[in-house]
VEXTIMI-113805 format. One line per field, with one value per residue: residue number from 1; residue in one letter; x, y negated, z of N, C-alpha, C, CB in turn. Coordinates in nm, 4 decimals. Glycine has a CB too. Example, Ala and Ser with C-alpha at 12.3 -4.5 7.8 and 13.67 -1.06 7.14 Angstrom:
<nodes>
nr <- [1, 2]
rest <- [A, S]
n.east <- [1.3190, 1.2850]
n.north <- [0.5690, 0.2250]
n.up <- [0.7800, 0.7080]
ca.east <- [1.2300, 1.3670]
ca.north <- [0.4500, 0.1060]
ca.up <- [0.7800, 0.7140]
c.east <- [1.3200, 1.2900]
c.north <- [0.3300, -0.0030]
c.up <- [0.7800, 0.7870]
cb.east <- [1.1308, 1.4084]
cb.north <- [0.4473, 0.0598]
cb.up <- [0.9046, 0.5725]
</nodes>
This chain:
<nodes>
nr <- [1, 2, 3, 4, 5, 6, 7, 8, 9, 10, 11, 12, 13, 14, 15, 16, 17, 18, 19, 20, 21, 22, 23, 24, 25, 26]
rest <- [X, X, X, X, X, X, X, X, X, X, X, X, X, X, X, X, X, X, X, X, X, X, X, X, X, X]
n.east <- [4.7311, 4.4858, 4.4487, 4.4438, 4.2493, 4.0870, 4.1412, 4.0204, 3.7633, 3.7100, 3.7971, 3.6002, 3.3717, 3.3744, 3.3914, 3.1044, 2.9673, 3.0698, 2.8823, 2.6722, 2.6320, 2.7021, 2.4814, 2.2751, 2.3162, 2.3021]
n.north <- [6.8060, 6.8990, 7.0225, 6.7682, 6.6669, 6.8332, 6.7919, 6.5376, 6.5825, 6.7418, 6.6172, 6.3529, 6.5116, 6.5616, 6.3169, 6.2416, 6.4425, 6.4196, 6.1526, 6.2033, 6.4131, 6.3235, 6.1562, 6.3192, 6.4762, 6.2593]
n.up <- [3.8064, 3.7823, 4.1004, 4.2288, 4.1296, 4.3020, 4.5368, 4.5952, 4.5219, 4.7576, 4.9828, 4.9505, 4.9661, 5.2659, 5.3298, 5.2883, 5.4327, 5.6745, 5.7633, 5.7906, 5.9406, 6.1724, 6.1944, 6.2144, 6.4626, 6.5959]
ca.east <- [4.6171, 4.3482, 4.4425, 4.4485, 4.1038, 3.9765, 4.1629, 3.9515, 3.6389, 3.7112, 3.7862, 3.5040, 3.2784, 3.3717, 3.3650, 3.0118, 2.9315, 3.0608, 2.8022, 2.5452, 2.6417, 2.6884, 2.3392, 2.1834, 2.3407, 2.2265]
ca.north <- [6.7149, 6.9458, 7.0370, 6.6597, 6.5901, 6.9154, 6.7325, 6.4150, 6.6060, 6.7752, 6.4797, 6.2967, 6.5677, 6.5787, 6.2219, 6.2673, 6.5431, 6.3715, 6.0852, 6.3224, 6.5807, 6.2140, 6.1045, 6.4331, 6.4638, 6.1603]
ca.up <- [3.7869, 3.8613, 4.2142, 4.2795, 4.1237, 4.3494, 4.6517, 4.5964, 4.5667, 4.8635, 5.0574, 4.9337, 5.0573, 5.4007, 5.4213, 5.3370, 5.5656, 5.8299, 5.8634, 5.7735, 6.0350, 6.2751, 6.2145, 6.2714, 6.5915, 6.7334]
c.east <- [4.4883, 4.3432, 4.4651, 4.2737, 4.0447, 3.9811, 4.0626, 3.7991, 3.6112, 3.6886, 3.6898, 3.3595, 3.2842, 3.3342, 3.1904, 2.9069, 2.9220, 2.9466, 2.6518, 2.5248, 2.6376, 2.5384, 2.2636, 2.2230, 2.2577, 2.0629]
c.north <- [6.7766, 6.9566, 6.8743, 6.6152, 6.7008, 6.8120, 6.6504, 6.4241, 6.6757, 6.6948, 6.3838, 6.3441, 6.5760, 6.4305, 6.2184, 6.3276, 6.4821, 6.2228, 6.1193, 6.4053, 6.4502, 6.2182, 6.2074, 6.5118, 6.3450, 6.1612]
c.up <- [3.8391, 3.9880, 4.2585, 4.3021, 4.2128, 4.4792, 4.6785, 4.5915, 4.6883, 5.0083, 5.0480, 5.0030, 5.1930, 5.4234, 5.4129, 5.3831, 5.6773, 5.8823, 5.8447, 5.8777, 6.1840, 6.3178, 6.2618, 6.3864, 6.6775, 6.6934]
cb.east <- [4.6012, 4.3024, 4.5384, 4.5446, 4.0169, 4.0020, 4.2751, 3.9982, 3.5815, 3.8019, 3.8814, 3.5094, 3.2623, 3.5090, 3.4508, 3.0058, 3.0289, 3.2374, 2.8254, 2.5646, 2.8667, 2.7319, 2.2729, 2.1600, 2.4825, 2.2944]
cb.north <- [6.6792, 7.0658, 7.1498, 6.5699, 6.5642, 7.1027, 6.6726, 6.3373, 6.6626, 6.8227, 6.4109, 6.2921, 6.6718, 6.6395, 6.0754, 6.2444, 6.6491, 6.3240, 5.9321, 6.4243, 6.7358, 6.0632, 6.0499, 6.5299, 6.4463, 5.9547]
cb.up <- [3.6382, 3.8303, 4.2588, 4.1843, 3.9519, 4.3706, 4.6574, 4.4871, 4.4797, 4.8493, 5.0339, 4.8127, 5.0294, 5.4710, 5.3817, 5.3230, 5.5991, 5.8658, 5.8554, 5.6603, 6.0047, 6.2142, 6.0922, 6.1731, 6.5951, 6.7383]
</nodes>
């Protein structure tokens, strides 16, 4: 259970990295 809920905060953070790290590219 825990290594699921880390998964999901893990995954949650990248997704928002990535239109963070998008936008401040363009």
């Amino acid at each position: 259970g825990q290594k699921s809920f880390e998964g999901v905060v893990i995954y949650n953070n990248l997704i928002f990295i990535v239109p963070i790290n998008r936008l401040g590219q363009h």
